[in-house]
N, C-alpha and C positions, 0 to 999 in steps of 0.2 A: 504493500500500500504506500500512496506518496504520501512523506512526511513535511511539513510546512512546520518551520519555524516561527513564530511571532516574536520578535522582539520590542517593546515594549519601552518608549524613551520620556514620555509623558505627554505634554500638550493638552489641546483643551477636552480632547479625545478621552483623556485619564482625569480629569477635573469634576468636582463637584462646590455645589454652594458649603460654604460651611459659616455659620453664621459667629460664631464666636473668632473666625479669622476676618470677616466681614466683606468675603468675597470667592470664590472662589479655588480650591488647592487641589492639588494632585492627590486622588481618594480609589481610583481604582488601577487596579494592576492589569500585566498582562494577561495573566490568572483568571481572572473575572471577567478579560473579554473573550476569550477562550472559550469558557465556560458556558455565557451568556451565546455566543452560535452555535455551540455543540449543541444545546437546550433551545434550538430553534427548529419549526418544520424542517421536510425537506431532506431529500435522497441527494448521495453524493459527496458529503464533504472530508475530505481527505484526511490522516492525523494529523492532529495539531497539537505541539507543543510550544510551551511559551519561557521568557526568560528578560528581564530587566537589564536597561542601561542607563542609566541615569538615577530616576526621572528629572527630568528639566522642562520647566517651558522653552519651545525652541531658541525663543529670545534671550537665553543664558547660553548658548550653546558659541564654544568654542572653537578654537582652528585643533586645538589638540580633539577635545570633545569630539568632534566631527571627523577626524581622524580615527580615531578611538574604535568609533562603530563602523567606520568603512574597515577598519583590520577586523572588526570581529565579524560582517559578514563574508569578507574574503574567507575567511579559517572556516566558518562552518558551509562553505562553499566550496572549501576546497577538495582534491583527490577524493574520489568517491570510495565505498570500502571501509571508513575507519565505522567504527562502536556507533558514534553518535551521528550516523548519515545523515543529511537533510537534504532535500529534493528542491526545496528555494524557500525562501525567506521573504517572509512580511516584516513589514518598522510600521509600527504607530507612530504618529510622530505630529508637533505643533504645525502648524499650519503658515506661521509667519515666513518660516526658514526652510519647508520642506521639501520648495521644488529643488534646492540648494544640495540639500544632503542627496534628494532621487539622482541630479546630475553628474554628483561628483560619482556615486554608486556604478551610476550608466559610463562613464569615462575610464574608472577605475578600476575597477572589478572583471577579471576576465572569465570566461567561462560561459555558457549557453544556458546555465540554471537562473529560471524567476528571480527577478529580486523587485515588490511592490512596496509601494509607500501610499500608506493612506492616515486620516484621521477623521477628524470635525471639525464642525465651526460653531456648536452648539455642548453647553455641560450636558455631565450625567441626569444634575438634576433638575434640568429644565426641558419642559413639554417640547415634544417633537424630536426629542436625543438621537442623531442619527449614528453615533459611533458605531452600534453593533452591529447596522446594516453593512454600514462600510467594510468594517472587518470581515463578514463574511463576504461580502464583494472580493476585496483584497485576498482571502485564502485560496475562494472557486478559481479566480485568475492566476493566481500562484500557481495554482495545484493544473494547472491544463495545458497540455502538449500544447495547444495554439501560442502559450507564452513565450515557450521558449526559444530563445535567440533574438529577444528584441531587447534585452538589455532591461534596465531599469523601469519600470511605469510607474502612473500616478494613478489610483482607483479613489474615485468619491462619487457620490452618486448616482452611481451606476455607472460611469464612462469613465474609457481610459486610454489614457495619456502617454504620449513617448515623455521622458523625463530632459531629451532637451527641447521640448518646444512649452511643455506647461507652466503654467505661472499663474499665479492669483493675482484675481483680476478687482475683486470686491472685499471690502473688509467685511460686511457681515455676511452674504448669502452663501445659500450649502451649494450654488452653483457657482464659487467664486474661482475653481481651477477649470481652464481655460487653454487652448493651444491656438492662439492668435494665426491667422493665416493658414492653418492646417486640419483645427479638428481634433476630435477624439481618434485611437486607432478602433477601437472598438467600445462594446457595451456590455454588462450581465444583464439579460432578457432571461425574468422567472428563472435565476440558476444558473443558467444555460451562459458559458461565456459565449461571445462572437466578437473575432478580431476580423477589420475586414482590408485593413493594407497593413502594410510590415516599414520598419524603416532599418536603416544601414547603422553599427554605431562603430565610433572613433574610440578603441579603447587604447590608452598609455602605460604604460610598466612606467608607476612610480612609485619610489618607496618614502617619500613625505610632501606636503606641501609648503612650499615657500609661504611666510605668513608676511612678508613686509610687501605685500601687494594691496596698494590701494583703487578707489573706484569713484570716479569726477564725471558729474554730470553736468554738463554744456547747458544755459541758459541765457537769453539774450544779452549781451552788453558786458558780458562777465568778463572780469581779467583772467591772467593767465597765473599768478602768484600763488594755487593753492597747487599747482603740478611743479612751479618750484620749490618749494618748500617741500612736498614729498621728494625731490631730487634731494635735497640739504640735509632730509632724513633719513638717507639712505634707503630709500625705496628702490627693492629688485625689480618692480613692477610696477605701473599704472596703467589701469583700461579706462576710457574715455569714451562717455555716452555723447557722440557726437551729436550735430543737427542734422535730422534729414537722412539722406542715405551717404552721408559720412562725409561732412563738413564743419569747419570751424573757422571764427573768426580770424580774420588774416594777424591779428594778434598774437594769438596761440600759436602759431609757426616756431618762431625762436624760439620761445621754454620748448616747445616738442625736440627744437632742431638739440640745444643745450640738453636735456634729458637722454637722447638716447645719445649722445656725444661722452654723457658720465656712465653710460653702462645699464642707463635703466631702460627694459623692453617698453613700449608703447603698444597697447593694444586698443585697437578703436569700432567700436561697434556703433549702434543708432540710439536712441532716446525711443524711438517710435516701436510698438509693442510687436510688429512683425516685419517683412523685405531682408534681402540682402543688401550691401552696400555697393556704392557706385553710384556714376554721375557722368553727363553729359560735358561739364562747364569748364571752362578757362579762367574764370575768376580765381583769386589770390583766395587759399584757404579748402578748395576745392576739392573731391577725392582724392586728384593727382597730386595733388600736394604732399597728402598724407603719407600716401605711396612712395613719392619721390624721398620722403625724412628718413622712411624707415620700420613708419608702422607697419604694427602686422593689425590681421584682419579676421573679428571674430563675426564672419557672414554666419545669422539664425541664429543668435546668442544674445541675450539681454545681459545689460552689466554685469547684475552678481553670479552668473554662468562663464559668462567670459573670465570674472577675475577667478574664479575657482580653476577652469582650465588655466588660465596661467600661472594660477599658480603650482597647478600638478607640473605643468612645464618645465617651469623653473625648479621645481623639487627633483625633476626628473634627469634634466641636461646640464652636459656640460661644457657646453657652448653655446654660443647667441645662435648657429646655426641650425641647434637639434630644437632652440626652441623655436625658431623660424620654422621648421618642418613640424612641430607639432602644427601650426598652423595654415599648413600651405595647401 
């Protein structure tokens, strides 16, 4: 029988009101959500065992933290054959930071076994709790030949997600993950998974992430002094949410040109939630510009995607060239 993993990191998925803390706390385990689908209708559901990391609201969650649990699903993903086999792994996990942790999963993690990331947007103890739909959403998709070899997903309300195009999109609603330009790959219909296209993934052999990589978003009229100052702080990294399909003000030229002159990668992706980058124009500041300094180019990556792959890059190479090739 296939075995599915739950791991269990907290978020609002594990939260209940508690009135003497005056808000909400981390009150249920991975135990209890386990539990609470096993104890649901319904033919089908594969073993499940569960096991904690944390708990954290994702908004505590660190570059070690976040490392932490990509080693721990690499190992129980690893070589098939040991005592405690697992067939792929679910993460409960907050919802602020999740498409983050599915990404670097989907980048990092090699191998053709499941790896789903689902939660809530909703406590245990308030009316409409969808956690434990999800969860068993997250398990059926785990647990089904159709998943495998597509890397990391995202499952919530029924639809699911490649983990590099999803992102939240709304601060309260349960449909707030979203793959801008692309779509769900599939759906769980009564039980029943259906994936109906597949995508390609980029996975990297690295063994940490660089953590002094920062992430600067582009808005009208802005100067260029906070991508110096990340230079003067020895930043390995900066990615830049440029304008548009990968523009900046002709200002921004010099600190880019100065930046990668000191050793720091420039990665420049869009501010706008879906397109690749590129441009028609001969204007000062224009894609070719970009191009011409030296940046590289996170085409289908939102900021905090792009800086996570750069920073597996830089964790990974040891040359400006290998990390230029991660992104070519």
């Amino acid at each position: 029988m296939t075995h599915v993993r739950v791991i269990a990191t907290g978020g609002t998925i594990a939260m209940a009101q508690q009135p003497e803390s005056g808000g909400a706390v981390i009150a249920v385990s991975g135990a209890d959500l386990v539990q609470g689908i096993l104890g649901s209708p319904g033919d089908g559901l594969p073993m499940v065992s569960s096991e904690e990391y944390g708990p954290l609201p994702s908004a505590h969650f660190t570059v070690d933290h976040l490392w932490g649990l990509r080693e721990r699903v690499a190992d129980l993903l690893g070589p098939a054959g040991r005592p405690d086999d697992v067939d792929a792994v679910v993460i409960t996990h907050g919802t602020d930071t999740l498409e983050e942790t599915a990404y670097l999963l989907d980048l990092t993690v090699p191998g053709d076994r499941p790896m789903v990331v689902t939660g809530a947007m909703r406590i245990a103890s308030q009316p409409g709790y969808e956690g434990m739909g999800n969860v068993e959403a997250a398990v059926r998709v785990a647990a089904s030949e159709q998943a495998r070899g597509l890397g990391a997903l995202v499952v919530l309300n029924d639809e699911i997600h490649a983990a590099r195009y999803v992102t939240k999109t709304h601060t309260q609603a349960l449909d707030t993950f979203q793959s801008p330009g692309w779509g769900p790959l599939g759906h769980v219909e009564n039980g029943r998974v259906v994936i109906g296209c597949r995508v390609e993934r980029q996975v990297l052999v690295c063994p940490r992430l660089e953590p002094r990589v920062y992430l600067l978003k582009l808005a009208i009229g802005m100067d260029a002094e906070l991508l110096r100052q990340a230079t003067q702080l020895g930043a390995r990294g900066v990615v830049i949410e440029t304008l548009g399909g990968g523009r900046v003000p002709p200002w921004w030229l010099e600190a880019i040109h100065e930046a990668i002159a000191a050793g720091t990668s420039i990665v420049v992706t869009s501010r706008c939630p879906s397109g690749t980058l590129g441009d028609p124009y001969a204007y000062v500041g224009a894609f070719h510009d970009l191009l011409r300094a030296g940046c590289l180019v996170a085409h289908g990556l939102n900021g905090p995607k792009a800086r996570l792959k750069l920073m597996a890059a830089l964790g990974a190479a040891q040359t400006a060239d290998e990390v230029r090739q991660a992104f070519a």
